[in-house]
N, C-alpha and C positions, 0 to 999 in steps of 0.2 A: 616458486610460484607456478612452473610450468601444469604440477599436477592439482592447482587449486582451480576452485568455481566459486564465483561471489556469486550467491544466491541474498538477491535485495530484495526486501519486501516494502507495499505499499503498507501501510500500518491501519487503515478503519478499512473494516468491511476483507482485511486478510488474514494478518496475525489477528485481528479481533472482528468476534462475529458480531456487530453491532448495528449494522446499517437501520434493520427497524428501529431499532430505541434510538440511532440518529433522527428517523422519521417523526415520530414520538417527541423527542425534546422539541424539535423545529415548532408542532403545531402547541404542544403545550406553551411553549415561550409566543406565540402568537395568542392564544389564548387569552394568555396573561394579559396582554397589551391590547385587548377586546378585540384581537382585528381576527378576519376568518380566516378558519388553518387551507394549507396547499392540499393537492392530492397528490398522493405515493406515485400517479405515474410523472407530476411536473418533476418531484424529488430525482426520482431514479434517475429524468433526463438531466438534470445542472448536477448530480451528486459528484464532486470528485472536485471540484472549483476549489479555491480559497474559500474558507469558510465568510471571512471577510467578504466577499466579491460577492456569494451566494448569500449571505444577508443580505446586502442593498439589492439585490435583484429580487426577494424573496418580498423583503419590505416595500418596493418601488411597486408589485405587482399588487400588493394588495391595501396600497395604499397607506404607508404609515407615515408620518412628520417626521422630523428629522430627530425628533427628541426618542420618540419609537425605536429608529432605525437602531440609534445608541445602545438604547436601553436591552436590543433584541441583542446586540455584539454583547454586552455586558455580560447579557446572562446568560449565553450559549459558552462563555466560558467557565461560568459560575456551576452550572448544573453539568456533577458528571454521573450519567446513568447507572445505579447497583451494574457491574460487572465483572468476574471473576475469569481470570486469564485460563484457557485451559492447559493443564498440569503434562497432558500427553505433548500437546504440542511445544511448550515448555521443555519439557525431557528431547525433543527432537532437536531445539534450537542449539540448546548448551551442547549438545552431541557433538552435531555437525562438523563443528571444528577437527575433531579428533581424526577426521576421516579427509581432511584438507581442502575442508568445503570453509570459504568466510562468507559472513552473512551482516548484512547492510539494511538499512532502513533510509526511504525517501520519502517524505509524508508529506501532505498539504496544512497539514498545523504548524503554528507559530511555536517557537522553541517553549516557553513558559507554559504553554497549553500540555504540549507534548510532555514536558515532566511532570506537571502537575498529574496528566490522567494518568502516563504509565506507573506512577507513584502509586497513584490509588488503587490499581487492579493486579499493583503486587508483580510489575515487569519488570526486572533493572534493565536498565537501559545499556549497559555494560557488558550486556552479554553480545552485543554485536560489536563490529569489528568497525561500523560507520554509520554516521547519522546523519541524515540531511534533512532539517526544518525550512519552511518558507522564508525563517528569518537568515541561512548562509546562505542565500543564491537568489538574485533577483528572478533569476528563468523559472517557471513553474509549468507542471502539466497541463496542457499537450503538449507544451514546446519541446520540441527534442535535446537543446539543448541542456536541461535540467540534471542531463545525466554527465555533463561536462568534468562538472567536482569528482562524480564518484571513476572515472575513469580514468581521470585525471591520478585520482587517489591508489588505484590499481596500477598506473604505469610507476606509481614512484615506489611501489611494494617490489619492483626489481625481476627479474626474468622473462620480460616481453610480454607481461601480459595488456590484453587491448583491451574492449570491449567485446569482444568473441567470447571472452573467462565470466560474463555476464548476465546471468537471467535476472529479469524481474516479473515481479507476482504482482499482479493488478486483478481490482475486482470490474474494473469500467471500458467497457470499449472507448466511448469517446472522449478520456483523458489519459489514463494509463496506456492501454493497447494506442492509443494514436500516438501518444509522447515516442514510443517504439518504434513505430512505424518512423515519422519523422527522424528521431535519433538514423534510423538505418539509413533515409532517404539523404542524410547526409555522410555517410560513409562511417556509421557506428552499428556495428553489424549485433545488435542486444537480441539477447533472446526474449521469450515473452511467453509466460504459465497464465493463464486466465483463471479466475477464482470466482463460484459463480455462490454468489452470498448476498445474492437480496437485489442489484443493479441490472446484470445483464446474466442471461438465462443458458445453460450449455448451445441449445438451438442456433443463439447468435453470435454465440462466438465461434460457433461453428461456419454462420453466413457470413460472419467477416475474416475468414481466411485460417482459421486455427484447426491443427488439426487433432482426434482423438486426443492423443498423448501428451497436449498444448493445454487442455482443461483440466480440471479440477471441478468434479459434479458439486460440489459443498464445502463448506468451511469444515465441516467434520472431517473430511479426508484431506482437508490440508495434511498431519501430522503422519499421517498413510503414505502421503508424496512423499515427507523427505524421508520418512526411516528406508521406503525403497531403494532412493538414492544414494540413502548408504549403503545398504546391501550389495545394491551395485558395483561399490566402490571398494567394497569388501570381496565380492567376484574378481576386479578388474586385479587387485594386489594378489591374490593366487595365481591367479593365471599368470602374471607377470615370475611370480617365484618359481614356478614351475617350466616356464621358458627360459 
């Protein structure tokens, strides 16, 4: 384990470039139920919440009954947007292993949501090493806590590994990049890749403490990132052979 890195990812708006057609479904299912849709900047500011949580706050603003509210949960899980996984970033995932990188998933969807869409876009979920739905772990982002299970999960994979063996790839300053933050503030030292796809903009992840090589200009270069990272790792075994 000494020479691995769990590279986890947040799953909407990282591994999948979605965040608009998240926008999209929201006003269309408001739509539906006559009430008036949000604008993309209220979105950008609550995106990253429980979907849960971010309905009734969605619904409470704009005024819907309680029958509304339901009806808007219902079909935010009913409607899953045409979306096809991209194939490059696919070939990166499956890789990774091979180069003694594991890779984890912590998402803000409920376990049932979570297989139903990865089903649909053609993801197995299997190809990661760990999964963490809203439904195993009461702590959710921002709380730092969140990342207790997955570290937890690393220390019993055997060779001291902590949470230093840790990146995670978030697209949101104020739920991902904070959950980090906090994890640290309590002595989980997690790294943090910012992913700028539709939420928070290179600019500001740059005003909130990241630096150059901490971003990710777009979801297209996600797959750019990790094949580097193997190369990397492909450098770091030469020079080791060679010494």
């Amino acid at each position: 384990m000494r020479n691995r890195t769990i590279l986890c990812f947040d799953l909407d708006g990282v591994l999948l470039d979605n965040t608009l057609l998240g926008f999209l479904k929201v006003n269309q299912i408001l739509v539906e139920l006559k009430l008036p849709p949000v604008s993309p900047d209220f979105l950008r500011e609550h995106w990253g919440k429980k979907m849960d949580d971010l309905a009734d706050l969605i619904c409470h603003l704009q005024g819907a009954s309680k029958e509304q509210t339901a009806c808007f949960k219902k079909r935010e899980k009913e409607i899953h947007p045409d979306y096809v996984f991209d194939r490059g970033l696919l070939r990166a995932l499956v890789t990774l292993p091979q180069f003694g990188f594991l890779t984890a998933i912590i998402t803000s969807r409920e376990e049932m949501d979570f297989r139903k869409y990865t089903r649909k876009i053609g993801l197995n979920p299997g190809i990661f090493h760990y999964i963490q739905t809203t439904d195993d772990y009461p702590c959710h982002k921002p709380n730092g806590n969140v990342f207790i299970p997955l570290i937890n999960w690393a220390h019993d994979l055997g060779g001291g590994a902590t949470a230093e063996n840790i990146v995670y790839f978030g697209d949101t300053i104020k739920y991902d990049y904070r959950a980090v933050i906090n994890a640290r503030l309590q002595g989980r030292p997690i790294k943090f890749v910012g992913v700028c796809s539709g939420i928070n903009t290179y600019k500001e992840f740059r005003d909130a403490g990241l630096e150059e090589t901490e971003i990710i200009p777009s979801h297209d270069n996600l797959s750019f990132y990790l094949n580097r990272l193997i190369q990397e790792r492909v450098r770091e075994k030469k020079k080791q052979k060679v010494s």
